[in-house]
GULUMVO-160001 format. One record per residue (C-alpha): x, y, z; residue in one letter. Coordinates in steps of 0.05 Angstrom, whole numbers, padded with zeros to 5 digits, always signed. Example, Ala and Ser with C-alpha at 12.3 -4.5 7.8 and 13.67 -1.06 7.14 Angstrom:
REM GULUMVO-160001
+00246-00090+00156A
+00273-00021+00143S
REM end
This chain:
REM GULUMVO-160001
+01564+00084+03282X
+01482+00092+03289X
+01447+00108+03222X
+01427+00170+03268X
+01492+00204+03255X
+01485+00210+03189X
+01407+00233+03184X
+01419+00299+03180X
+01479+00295+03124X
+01462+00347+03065X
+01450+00323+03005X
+01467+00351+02921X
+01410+00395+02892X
+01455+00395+02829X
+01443+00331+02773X
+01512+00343+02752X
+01545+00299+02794X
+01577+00248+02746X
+01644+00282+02747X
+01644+00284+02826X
+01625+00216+02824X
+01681+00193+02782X
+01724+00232+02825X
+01705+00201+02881X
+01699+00128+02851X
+01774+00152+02827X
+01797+00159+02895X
+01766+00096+02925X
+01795+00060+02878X
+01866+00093+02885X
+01864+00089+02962X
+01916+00042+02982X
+01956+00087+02929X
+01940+00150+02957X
+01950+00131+03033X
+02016+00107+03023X
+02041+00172+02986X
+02010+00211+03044X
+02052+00179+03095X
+02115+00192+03050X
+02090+00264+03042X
+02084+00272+03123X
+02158+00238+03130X
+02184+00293+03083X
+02138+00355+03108X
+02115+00342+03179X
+02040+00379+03176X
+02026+00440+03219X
+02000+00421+03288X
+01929+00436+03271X
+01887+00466+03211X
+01810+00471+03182X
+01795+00474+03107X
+01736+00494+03073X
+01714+00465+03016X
+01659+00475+02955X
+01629+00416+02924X
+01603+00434+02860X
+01573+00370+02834X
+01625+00370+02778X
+01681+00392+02824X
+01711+00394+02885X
+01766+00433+02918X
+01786+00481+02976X
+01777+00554+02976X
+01810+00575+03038X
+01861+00543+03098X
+01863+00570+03170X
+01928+00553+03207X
+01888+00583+03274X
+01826+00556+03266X
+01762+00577+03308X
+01717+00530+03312X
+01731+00468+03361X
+01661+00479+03397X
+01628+00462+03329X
+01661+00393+03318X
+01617+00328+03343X
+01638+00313+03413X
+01633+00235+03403X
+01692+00240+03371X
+01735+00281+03414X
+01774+00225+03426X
+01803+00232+03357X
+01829+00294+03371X
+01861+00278+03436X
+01902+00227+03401X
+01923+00278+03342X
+01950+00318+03396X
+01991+00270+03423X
+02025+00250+03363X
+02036+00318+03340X
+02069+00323+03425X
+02118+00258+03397X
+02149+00313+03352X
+02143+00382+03381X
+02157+00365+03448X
+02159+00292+03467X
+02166+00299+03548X
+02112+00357+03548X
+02077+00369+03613X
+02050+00443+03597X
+02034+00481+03540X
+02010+00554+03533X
+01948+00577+03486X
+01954+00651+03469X
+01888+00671+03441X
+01852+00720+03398X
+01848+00787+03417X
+01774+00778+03427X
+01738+00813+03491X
+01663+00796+03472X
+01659+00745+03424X
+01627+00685+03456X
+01632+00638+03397X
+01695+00646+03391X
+01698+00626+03474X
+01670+00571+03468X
+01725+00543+03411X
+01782+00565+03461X
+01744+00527+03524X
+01734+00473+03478X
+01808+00467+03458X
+01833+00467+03522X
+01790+00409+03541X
+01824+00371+03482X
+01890+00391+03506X
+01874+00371+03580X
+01854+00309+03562X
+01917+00293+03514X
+01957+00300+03587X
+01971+00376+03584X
+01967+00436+03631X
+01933+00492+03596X
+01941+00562+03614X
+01913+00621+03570X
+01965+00679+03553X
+01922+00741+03535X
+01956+00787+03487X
+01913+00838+03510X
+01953+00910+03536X
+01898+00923+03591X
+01901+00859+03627X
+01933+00861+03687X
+01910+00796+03730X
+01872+00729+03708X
+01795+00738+03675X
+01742+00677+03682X
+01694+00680+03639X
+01633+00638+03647X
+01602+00611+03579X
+01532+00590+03555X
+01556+00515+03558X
+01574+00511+03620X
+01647+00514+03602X
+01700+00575+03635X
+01759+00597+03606X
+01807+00637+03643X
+01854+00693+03612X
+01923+00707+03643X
+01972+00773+03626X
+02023+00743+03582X
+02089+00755+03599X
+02160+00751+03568X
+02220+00720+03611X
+02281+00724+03575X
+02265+00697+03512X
+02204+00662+03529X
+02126+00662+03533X
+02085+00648+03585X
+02047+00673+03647X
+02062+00677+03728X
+02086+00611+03756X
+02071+00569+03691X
+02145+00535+03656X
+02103+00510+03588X
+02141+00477+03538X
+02116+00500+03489X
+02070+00557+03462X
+02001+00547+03426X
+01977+00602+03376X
+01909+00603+03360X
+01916+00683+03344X
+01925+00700+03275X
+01970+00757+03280X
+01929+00802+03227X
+01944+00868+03262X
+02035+00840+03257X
+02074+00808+03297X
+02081+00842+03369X
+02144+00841+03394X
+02128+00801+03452X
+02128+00740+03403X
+02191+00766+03357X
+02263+00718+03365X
+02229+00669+03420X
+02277+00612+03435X
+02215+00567+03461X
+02176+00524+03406X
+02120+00563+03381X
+02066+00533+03339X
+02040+00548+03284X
+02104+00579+03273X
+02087+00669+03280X
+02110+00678+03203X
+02051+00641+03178X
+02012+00695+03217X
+01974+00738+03165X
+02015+00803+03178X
+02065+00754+03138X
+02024+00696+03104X
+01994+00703+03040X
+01942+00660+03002X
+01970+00664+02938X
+02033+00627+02970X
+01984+00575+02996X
+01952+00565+02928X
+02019+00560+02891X
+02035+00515+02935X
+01968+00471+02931X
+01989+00475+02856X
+02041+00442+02857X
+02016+00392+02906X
+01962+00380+02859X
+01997+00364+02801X
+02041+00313+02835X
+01979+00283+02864X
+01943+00283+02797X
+02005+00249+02758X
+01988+00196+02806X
+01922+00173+02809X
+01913+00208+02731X
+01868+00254+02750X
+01850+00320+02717X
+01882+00372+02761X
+01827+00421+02749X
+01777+00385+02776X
+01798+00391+02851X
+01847+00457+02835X
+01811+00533+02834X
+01854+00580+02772X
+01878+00631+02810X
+01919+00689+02794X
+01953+00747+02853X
+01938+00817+02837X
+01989+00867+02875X
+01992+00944+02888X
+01911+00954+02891X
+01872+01008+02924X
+01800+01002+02921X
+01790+01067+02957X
+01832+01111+02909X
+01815+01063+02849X
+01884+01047+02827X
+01901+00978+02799X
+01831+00970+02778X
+01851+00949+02704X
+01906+00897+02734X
+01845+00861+02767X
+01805+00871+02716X
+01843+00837+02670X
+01861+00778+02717X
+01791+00771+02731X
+01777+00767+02644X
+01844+00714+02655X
+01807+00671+02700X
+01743+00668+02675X
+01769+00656+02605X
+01803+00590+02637X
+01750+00564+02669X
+01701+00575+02616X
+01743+00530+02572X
+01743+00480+02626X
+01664+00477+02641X
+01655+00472+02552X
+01705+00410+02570X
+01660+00384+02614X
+01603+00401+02591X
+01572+00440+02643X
+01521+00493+02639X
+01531+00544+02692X
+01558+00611+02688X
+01631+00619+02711X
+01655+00659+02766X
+01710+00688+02805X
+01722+00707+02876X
+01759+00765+02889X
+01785+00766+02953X
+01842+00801+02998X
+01917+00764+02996X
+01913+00766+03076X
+01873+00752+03130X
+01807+00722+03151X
+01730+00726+03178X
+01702+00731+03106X
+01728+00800+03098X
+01744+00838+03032X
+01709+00784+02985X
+01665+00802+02931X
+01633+00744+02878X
+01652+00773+02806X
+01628+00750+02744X
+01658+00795+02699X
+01706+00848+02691X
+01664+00906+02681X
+01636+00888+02748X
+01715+00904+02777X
+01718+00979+02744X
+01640+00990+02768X
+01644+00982+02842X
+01606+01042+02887X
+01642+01071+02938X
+01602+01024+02987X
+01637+00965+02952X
+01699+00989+02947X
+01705+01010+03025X
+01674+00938+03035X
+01746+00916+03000X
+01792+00960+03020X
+01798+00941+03094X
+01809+00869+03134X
+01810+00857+03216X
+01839+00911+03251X
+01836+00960+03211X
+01897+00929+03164X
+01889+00961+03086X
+01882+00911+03030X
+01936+00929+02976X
+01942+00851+02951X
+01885+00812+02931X
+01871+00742+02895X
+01822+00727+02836X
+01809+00657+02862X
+01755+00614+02808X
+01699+00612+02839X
+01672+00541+02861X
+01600+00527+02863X
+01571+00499+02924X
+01510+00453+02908X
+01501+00424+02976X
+01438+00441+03009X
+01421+00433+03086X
+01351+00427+03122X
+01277+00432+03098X
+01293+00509+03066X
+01350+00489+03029X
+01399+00529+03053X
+01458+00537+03015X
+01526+00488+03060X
+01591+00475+03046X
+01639+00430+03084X
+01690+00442+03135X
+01747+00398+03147X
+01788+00402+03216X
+01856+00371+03223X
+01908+00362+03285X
+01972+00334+03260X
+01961+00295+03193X
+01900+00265+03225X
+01828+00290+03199X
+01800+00292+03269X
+01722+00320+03256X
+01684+00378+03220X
+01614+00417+03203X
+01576+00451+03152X
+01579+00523+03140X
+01505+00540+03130X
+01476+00600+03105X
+01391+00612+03089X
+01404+00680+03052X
+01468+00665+03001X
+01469+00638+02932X
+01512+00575+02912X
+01563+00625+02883X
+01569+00669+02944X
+01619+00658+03004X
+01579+00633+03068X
+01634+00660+03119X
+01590+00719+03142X
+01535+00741+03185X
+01471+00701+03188X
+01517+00630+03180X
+01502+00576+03226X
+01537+00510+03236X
+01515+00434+03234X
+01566+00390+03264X
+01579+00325+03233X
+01632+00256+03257X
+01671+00275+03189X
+01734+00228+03221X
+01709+00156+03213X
+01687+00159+03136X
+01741+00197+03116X
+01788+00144+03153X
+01745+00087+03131X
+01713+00093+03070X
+01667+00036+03040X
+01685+00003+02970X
+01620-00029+02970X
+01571+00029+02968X
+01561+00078+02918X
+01614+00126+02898X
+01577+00191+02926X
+01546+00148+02992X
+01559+00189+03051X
+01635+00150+03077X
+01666+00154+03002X
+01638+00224+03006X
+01667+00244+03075X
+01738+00205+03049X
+01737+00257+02983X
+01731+00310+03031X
+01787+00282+03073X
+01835+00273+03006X
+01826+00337+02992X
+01829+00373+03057X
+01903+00332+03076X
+01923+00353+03000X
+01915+00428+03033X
+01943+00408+03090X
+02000+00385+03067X
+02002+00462+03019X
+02007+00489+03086X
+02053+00446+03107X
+02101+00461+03061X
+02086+00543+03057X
+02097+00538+03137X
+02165+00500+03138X
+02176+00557+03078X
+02165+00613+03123X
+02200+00583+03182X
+02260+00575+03142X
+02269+00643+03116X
+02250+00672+03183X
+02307+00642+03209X
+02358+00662+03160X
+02333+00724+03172X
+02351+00718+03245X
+02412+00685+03239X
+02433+00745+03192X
+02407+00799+03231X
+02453+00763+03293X
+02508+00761+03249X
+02506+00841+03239X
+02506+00842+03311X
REM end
């Protein structure tokens, strides 16, 4: 790999970066260690078939904030290493479906979002080239024959009706075998997905009419702690506190002393944690909705007054997600400074891990020029810088420095699988107790 892949990597405005580095150092030196436990792990909890996770590095800690089991961005990962990916895929085909010839990709609901295009065309290239026929199965109610669409790269994708036959997905003259969601269910399940008999993956409960990030978190928790008992490692310093906050309405301002007090919870933890470690920045919490995506209903919050002081601007800001869906569950996630800084105007980055199978297969940074280190970066005005995340994080090198760009990219890859594998467990979750469900709702029958 050139030195001209790496020219543009972003580098740590922050001089606290001892901690990080000793985290990092920690997991170099622990990687034999930590590799082997991950392979047990995926032998246990086979990972969902793919996932992205962002993550804040804060110079004195490093951990993810949020998981996407239908993630959006293929068209910003470094095409170099598309061959990565293409190899994910088929070992993730090895268990889903080992004599696959087709699979069908039902998509977002989306009608004019070119970015989001361009990941779709992008994914189907990686599928095509794993040895798969792709066909796209619109959800959408007004389509009624195929759509091309012609994008800015010079790619086409083309959108089919999806239809049901019997107690499968697919679209006219297409036998898949299996179906590919890459549409987050936020507005519920529609009943052309409910009780399919046909492999569907990500599995529809882990769709956010049904997921929940609290469950993700307690799960990451968990994960954490076994994972920190070890390589004896702090828990804290790659774990956000968090704490789920139920019943709220922002619009009618009821539940506003629940989350205020959760919020004084949180900050009171973390504040003990930074006099730990000696760290001089002000702690502060994101509170964000339970469900759903596209940086909606998120708010930075440094204190609990701020919670009870909201204008009604703010507080319809919070009280709605995609589609329309009303936020009556939120989480008061810690927040997690981000201290990396792209380009001549140091704008404020944070990393993006993407994952097919238990393989890290690429990723970017989120870039924003107009938000703070303590603000989320998933909104308007963000930009993307693709970077070849997949050979440092495979490959680190014991004979640089502990924060030198591979041992860096391997961190991020630790702690991007250790989400993973989170979701991995809060999928197989909700695909069990979907099926008991089913099984008891036949049994009535």
């Amino acid at each position: 790999m050139g030195k001209e892949s790496w020219a543009a990597v972003p580098h740590l405005t922050t001089a606290l970066t001892g901690p990080l580095q000793k985290i990092e150092a920690h997991l170099l030196q622990n990687q034999a260690g930590i590799e082997r436990w991950f392979r047990s792990q995926w032998q246990q909890t086979p990972a969902p078939f793919y996932c992205s996770v962002d993550l804040r590095n804060a110079g004195f800690k490093l951990a993810p904030v949020d998981t996407n089991l239908f993630p959006g961005g293929f068209n910003n990962l470094n095409p170099a290493f598309r061959s990565l990916a293409v190899q994910a895929v088929q070992a993730a085909l090895d268990r889903i479906c080992p004599s696959a010839g087709g699979v069908l990709v039902i998509p977002e609901n989306h009608t004019r979002n070119t970015y989001y295009f361009e990941s779709l065309a992008a994914l189907v290239e990686i599928l095509t080239l794993a040895g798969l026929r792709v066909r796209v199965g619109s959800l959408l109610p007004d389509l009624h024959e195929s759509k091309t669409i012609d994008l800015p790269s010079g790619r086409r994708v083309t959108f089919e009706p999806l239809i049901r036959q019997d107690n499968k997905v697919t679209v006219a003259g297409f036998d898949p075998c299996f179906a590919l969601l890459n549409n987050d269910l936020s507005g519920g399940l529609p009943s052309i997905l409910d009780n399919l008999e046909q492999p569907v993956v990500p599995h529809v409960s882990v769709g956010w009419w049904k997921r929940l990030k609290s469950r993700h978190f307690t799960h990451y928790q968990q994960i954490v702690k076994e994972f920190s008992d070890i390589v004896r490692l702090d828990p804290w310093l790659i774990n956000p506190v968090f704490r789920k906050c139920g019943k709220i309405n922002f619009e009618k301002r009821e539940g506003e002393d629940c989350l205020a007090n959760y919020v004084d919870e949180v900050l009171a933890e973390v504040r003990v944690k930074y006099r730990e470690y000696g760290i001089d920045q002000e702690p502060f919490v994101i509170v964000k909705a339970d469900a759903g995506t596209y940086g909606m209903a998120i708010m930075t919050v440094k204190s609990a007054d701020e919670v009870c002081s909201l204008n009604r601007k703010q507080r319809t800001r919070m009280a709605h997600l995609k589609e329309g869906q009303a936020v009556h569950d939120v989480m008061v996630q810690e927040g997690v400074y981000t201290f990396e800084t792209w380009g001549t105007k140091n704008a404020v980055a944070e990393p993006v891990v993407y994952m097919i199978d238990h393989y890290v297969i690429g990723g970017f940074y989120r870039v924003h020029t107009e938000r703070r280190p303590d603000e989320n970066l998933n909104a308007p005005g963000m930009h993307f810088e693709p970077l070849a995340f997949a050979g440092p994080c495979c490959y680190p090198d014991p004979q640089q420095a502990p924060d030198a760009n591979p041992n860096r990219f391997y961190a991020y890859g630790v702690i991007a699988r250790l989400a993973l594998l989170a979701a991995a467990r809060e999928s197989l979750e909700a695909a069990e107790t979907s099926d008991n469900r089913e099984v008891k709702k036949s049994n009535r029958r």
